[in-house]
Structures are given as C-alpha cells and as structure tokens.
N, C-alpha and C positions, 0 to 999 in steps of 0.2 A: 621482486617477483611474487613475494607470499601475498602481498597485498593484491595485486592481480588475479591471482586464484582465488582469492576470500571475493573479490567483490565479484568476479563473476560468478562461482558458487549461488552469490546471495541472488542477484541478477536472474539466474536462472531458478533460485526456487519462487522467487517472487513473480517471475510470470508463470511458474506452474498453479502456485497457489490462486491469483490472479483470474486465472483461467477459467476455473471453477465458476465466477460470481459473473466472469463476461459470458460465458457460456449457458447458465442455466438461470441466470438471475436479473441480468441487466438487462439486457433486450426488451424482456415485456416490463421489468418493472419502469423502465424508461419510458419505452415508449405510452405507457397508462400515466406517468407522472410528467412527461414533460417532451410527449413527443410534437409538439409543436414547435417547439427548438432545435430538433434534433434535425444535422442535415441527412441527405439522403445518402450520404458514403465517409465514415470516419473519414479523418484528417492521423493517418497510421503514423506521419511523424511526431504529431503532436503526444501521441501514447510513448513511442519509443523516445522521446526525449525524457516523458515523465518516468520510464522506468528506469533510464540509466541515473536520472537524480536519485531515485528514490532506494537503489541500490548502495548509491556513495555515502548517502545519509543513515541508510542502515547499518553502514560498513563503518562510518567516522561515528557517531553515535549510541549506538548499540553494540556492534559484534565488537571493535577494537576493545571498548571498555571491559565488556562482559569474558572475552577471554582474559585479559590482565586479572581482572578477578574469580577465573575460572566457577563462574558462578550463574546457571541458565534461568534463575530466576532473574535475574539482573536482564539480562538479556528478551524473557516474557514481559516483564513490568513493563522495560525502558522501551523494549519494541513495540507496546500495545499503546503507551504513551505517544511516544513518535508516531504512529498511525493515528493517533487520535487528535493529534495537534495539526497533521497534514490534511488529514479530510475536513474538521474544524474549520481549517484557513479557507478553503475551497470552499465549504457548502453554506457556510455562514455570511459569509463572503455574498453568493447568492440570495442568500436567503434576506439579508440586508438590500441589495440592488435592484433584484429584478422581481419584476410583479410579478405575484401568485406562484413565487416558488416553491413547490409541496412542502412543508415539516415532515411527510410519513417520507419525502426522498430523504431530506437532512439526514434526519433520524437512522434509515434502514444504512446509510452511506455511512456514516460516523459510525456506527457497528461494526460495519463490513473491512473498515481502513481500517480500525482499531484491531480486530480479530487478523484480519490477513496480516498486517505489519507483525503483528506479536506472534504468530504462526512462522513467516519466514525468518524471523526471527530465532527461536529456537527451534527451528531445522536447521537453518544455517551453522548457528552456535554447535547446533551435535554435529555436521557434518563435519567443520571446519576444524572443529576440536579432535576431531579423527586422524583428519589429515594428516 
C-alpha cells in the first residue's frame, strides 16, 4: 500500500509541476519550433501513458533509493539525472532522425526534463518523507 501512495503522491506532483511548461511555455515555443509536426489535437493517451511511466521510474529510481538513504540531495541529483536521460532519449532521438529538428527545442527540452524531474523530485522526497 505505501508504495501506491508514494507513486501516486509522485504522479500527482509531476503533472502539477508539468503543468507549468504545458501551460505557459510549450504551446508557442512549439508551435514556432515545430509546429509543422504538430497535429491539430494532442493524442491525451499518449501523455497519460508517459506520465504513469515517468512516475514509476521516479518512484523505482529516485524516491525508493533516496529515502533508504534519507538523503534529498540524492533524490535532486538522481531526479535531475533521470529527467536528463529521459528527455535525452526523446529529443536526441529527434534530433538524430528527423530533418531540421530545432537544437534551441533540444536544448530548452533537456532543461525543462531535467529541472521538472529533479523538482518533482524533491517535493515528492519531502512530501512522502512526511507521510
């Protein structure tokens, strides 16, 4: 049961934090960088698949370790790591296959995983450490 409340805990700060970069930041910078790609109506499953992975892997990764080691730098490092290896895969991925994939999307993308992972991160760590 504790493992069900940590990962949705995490689950849930991740798409608040999330929220932020879909709300004020992705839209235009998307559509100026790649909206030629872009269809005319998210695909809402393909988001909600990615956040329940990206919760488990915060949760098996990150938060389990970091509270064994009751330790929230552990949990900023490895969290900002983990986001940095996740959007990596993704954007380089891209940037390797498809013509004229922007570097300033790479770039601003690889920032924003790396920052939001290592944010939910330790809010998770303090919350769950509470619990």
């Amino acid at each position: 049961m504790i493992m069900i409340i940590r990962y949705l805990v995490i689950l849930i700060i991740s798409l608040l934090v999330d929220m932020f970069w879909h709300v004020f930041i992705a839209p235009k910078l998307f559509r100026e960088q790649i909206g030629h790609l872009m269809a005319n109506k998210a695909k809402i499953y393909a988001a909600f698949f990615f956040y329940l992975i990206n919760a488990a892997a915060i949760l098996v990764f990150v938060i389990n370790p970091s509270l064994e080691k009751q330790n929230i730098i552990h949990a900023l490092g490895y969290g900002g790591f983990l986001g940095f290896s996740m959007y990596a895969t993704y954007n380089f991925t891209n940037l390797a296959l498809l013509k004229n994939w922007p570097i300033k999307l790479t770039l601003l993308d690889l920032a924003w995983g790396t920052f939001s992972t290592a944010t939910t991160s330790i809010i998770s760590f303090g919350l769950i450490h509470y619990i």
